[in-house]
C-alpha positions in Angstrom: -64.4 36.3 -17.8 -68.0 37.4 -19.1 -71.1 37.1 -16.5 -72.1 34.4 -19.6 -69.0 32.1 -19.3 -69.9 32.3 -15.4 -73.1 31.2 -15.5 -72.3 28.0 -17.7 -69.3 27.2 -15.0 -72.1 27.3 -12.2 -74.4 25.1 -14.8 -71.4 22.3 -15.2 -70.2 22.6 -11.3 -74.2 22.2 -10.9 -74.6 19.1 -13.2 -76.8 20.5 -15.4 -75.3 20.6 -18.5 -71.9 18.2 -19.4 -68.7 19.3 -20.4 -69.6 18.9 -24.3 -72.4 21.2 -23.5 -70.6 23.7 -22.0 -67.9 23.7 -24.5 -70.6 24.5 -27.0 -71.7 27.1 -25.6 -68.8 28.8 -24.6 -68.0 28.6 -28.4 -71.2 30.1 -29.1 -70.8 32.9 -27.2 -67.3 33.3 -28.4 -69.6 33.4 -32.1 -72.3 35.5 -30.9 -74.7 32.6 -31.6 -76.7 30.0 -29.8 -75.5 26.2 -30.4 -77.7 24.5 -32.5 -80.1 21.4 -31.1 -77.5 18.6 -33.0 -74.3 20.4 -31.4 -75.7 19.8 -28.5 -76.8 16.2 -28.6 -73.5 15.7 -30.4 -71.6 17.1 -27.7 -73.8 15.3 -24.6 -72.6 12.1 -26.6 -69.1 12.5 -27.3 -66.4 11.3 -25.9 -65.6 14.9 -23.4 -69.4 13.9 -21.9 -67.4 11.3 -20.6 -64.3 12.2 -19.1 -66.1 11.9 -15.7 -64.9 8.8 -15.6 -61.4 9.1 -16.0 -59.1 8.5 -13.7 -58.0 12.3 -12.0 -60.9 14.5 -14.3 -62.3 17.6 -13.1 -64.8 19.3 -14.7 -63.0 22.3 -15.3 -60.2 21.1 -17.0 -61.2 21.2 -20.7 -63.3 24.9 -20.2 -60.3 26.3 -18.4 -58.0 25.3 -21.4 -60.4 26.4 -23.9 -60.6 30.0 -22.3 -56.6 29.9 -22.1 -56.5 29.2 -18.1 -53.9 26.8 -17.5 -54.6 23.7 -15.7 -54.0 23.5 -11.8 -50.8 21.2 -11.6 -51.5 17.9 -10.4 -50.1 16.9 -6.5 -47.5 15.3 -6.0 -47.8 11.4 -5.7 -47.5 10.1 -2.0 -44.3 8.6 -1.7 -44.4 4.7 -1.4 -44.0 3.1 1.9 -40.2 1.7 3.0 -39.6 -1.6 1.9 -39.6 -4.2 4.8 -35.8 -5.3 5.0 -34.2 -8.5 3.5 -35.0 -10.8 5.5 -32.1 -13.1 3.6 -28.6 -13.8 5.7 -25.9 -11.3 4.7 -23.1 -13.5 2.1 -20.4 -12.2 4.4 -21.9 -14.2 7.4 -22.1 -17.3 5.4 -18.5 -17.0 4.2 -17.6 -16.5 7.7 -19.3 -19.6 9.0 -18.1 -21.6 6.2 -14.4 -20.2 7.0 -14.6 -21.0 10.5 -15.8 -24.8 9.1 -13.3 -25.5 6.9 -10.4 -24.6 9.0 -11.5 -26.8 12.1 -12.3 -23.3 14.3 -14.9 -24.8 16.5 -16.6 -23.4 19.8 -13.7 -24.7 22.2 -10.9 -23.3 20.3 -12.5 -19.6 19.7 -13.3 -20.4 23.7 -10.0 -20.3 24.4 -8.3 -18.2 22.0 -10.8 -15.4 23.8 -9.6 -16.4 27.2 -5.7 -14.8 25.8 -6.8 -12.2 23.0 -9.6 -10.8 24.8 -12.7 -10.5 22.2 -11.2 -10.9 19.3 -13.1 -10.8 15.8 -13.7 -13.8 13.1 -11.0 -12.9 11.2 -8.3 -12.9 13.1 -10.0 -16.3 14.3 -9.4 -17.4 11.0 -6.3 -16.4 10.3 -4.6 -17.5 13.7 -6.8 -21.4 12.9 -5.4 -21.3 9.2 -1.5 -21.5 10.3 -2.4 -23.7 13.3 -1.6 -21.1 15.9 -2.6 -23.2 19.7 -3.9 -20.8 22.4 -1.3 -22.2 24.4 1.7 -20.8 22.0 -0.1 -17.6 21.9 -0.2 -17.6 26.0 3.7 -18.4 25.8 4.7 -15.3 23.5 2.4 -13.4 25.6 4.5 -14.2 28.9 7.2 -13.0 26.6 7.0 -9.6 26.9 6.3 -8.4 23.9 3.4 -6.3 22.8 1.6 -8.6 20.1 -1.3 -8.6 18.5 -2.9 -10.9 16.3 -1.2 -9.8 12.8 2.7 -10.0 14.8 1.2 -13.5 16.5 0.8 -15.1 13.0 3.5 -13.7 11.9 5.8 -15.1 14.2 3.8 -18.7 13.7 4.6 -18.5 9.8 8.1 -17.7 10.7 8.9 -20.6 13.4 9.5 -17.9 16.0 9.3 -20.0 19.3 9.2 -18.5 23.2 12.3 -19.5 24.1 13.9 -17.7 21.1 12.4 -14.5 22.0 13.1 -14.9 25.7 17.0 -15.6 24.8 17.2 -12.4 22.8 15.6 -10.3 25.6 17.8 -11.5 28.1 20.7 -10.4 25.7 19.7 -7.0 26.4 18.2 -6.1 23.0 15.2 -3.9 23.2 13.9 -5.8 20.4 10.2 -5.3 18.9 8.1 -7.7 17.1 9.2 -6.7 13.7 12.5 -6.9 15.2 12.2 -10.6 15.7 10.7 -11.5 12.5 13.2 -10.1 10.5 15.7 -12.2 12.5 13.5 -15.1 11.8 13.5 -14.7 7.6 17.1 -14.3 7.7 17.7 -16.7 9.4 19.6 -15.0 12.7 20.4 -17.3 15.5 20.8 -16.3 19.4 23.9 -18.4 18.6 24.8 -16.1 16.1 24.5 -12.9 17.9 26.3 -14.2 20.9 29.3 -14.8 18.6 29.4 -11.7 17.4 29.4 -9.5 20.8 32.1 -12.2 21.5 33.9 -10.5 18.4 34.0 -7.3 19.9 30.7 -5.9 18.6 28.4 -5.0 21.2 27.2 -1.8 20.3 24.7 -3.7 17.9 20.7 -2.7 17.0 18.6 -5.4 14.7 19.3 -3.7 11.6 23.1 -3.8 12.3 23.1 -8.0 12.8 20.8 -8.3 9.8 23.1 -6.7 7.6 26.2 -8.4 9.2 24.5 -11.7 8.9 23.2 -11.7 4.9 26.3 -10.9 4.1 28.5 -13.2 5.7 30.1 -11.2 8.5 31.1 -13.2 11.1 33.6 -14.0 14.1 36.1 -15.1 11.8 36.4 -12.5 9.1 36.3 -9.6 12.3 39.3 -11.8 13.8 41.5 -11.5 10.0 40.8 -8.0 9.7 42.1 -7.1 13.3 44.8 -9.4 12.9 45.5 -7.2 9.5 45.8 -4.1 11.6 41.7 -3.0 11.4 40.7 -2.6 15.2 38.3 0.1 14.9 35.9 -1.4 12.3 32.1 -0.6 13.0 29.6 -2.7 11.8 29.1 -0.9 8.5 33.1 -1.1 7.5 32.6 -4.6 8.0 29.7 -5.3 5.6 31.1 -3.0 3.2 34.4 -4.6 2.5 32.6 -8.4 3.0 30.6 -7.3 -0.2 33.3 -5.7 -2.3 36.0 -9.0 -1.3 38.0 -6.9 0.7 40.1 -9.3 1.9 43.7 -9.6 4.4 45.2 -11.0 1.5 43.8 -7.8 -0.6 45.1 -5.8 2.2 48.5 -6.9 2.6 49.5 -6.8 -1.5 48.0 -2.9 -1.2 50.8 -2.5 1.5 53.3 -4.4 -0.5 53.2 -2.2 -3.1 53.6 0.9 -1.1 50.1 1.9 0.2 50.0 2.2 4.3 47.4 4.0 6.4 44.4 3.0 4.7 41.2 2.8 5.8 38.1 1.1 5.7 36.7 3.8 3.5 39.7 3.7 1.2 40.0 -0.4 0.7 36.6 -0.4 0.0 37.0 2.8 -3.1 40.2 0.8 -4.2 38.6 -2.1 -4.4 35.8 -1.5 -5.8 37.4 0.6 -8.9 40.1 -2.6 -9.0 43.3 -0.9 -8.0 45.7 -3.5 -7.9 49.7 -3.7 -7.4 49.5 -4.1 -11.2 48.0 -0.9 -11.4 50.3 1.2 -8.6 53.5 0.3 -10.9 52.4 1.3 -13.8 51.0 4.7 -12.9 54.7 4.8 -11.1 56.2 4.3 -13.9 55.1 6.9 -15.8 56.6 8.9 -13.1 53.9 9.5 -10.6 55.5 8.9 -7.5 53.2 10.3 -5.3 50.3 8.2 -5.1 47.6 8.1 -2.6 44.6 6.2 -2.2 42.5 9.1 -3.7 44.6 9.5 -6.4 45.0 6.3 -7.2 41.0 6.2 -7.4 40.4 9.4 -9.4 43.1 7.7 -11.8 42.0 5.0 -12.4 38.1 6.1 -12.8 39.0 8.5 -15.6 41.4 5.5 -17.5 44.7 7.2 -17.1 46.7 4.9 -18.6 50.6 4.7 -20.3 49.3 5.4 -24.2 47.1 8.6 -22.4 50.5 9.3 -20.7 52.4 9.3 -24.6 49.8 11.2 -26.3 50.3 14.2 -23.7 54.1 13.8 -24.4 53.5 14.4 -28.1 51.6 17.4 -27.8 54.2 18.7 -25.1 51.8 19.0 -22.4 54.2 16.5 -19.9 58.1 16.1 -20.2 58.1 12.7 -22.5 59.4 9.3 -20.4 62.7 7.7 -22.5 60.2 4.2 -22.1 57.0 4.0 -20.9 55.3 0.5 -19.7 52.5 -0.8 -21.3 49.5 0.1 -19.6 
């Protein structure tokens, strides 16, 4: 920058001359020439004599531009204040008041609820008002026992699960938990029930086993036909197995009739369940398979062995041809 250009900075920081004068000027002296009189007034009444009064001007915006100086960059704005905070109540309140409302929860009942529970939250307020659990029935279960909290509470409301239930179980001797009981409460499992079936001989028994033995029909009586048939070992999975296959002592007894002793609860329930028959045993005997075992019988049957399989081997001489075979 020329001592010239300097001295007409000083002028415009000094207000003596405007910013259309100094722009003249410097063009001037960019010409080698002195601005004419009319530039001049032109200039002291154009629009750049006027920036002064915009909004964030500085005088030595335009005259740094014009001698290729860029422009300082502007500061940052000052952030805005916070907002205040919503003073507006939160929806979730409302719904929870409204809750509360509509299921008859009022200041007594939360009162005493409180006085069991300890301090417990809205919701489970809600939910134990909802299915009409009484402080008093949650007192009860709580005398019980068991370690409950709200969620096992209701559930055992839903269900119909009463004190007296729970208490006759636990004196049974079953180390029984909360899901425990509600699973004996969907299916429908009596004390009654389970008192029969120790009777029966099973006392080795967890939840999981009397649920089983209970949906599918296992009872005192079927346990006392299939000891009677010779079955005095059965646990309490070889008894729901051949209850859902329609193992039966009839079943049992026509196996033996037609040759088949020593079987077990494993091998009634694979005979059955492939449909091995007496039917079946004298036809595969007749095709000369005397030896015939429960496994065999099984693997025979599977695979459709049957008499026409038997002649088509014969033709081809693979087996020693029968003078008649059955039909299969």
């Amino acid at each position: 920058m020329s001592e010239e250009q300097k001295q007409i900075l000083e002028m415009l920081a000094g207000g003596k001359i405007n910013v259309g004068e100094a722009q003249l000027l410097l063009a001037a002296l960019e010409r080698g020439a002195a601005p004419e009189p009319d530039d001049l007034k032109a200039a002291a009444s154009g629009p750049a004599a006027h920036e002064e009064h915009r909004p964030g001007w500085s005088p030595f915006g335009p005259l740094l531009e014009g001698l290729g100086i860029p422009r300082p960059p502007r500061p940052p704005r000052a952030p805005r204040p916070p907002r205040p905070p919503s003073r507006g109540r939160r929806a979730d309140v409302i719904d929870q008041v409204i809750q509360l409302r509509a299921h008859g929860i009022d200041a007594a009942y939360v009162s005493k609820l409180r006085a069991v529970l300890g301090d417990i939250d809205i919701d489970d307020m809600v939910a134990l008002g909802i299915h009409g659990v009484k402080p008093e029935y949650v007192l009860k279960m709580r005398e019980t026992g068991l370690d409950l909290d709200t969620d096992d509470i209701v559930q055992f409301a839903i269900h119909g699960v009463k004190p007296e239930y729970v208490l006759k179980m636990r004196e049974m001797g079953f180390d029984l938990d909360a899901d425990d009981i509600i699973q004996f409460a969907i299916h429908g499992v009596s004390a009654e029930t389970v008192a029969r079936l120790r009777d029966a001989g099973l006392t080795d028994l967890d939840a999981e086993d009397i649920v089983a033995l209970h949906i599918h029909g296992v009872d005192a009586d079927f346990i006392a036909m299939m000891r009677a048939a010779g079955f005095e070992d059965l646990t309490a999975d070889d008894l729901t197995g051949l209850r859902i296959h329609d193992v039966t002592p009839e079943y049992v007894e026509r196996l033996r009739a037609a040759g088949l002793d020593d079987l077990s609860a494993e091998a009634l329930t694979a005979l059955r369940i492939h449909g091995v028959d007496p039917a079946f045993i004298e036809r595969m005997r007749a095709l000369g398979l005397q030896e015939l075992d429960a496994d065999n019988l099984v693997a025979l049957k599977a695979h459709g062995v049957d008499a026409d399989f038997f002649a088509e081997l014969a033709q081809m001489g693979l087996i020693a041809p029968k003078e008649k075979s059955p039909e299969a």
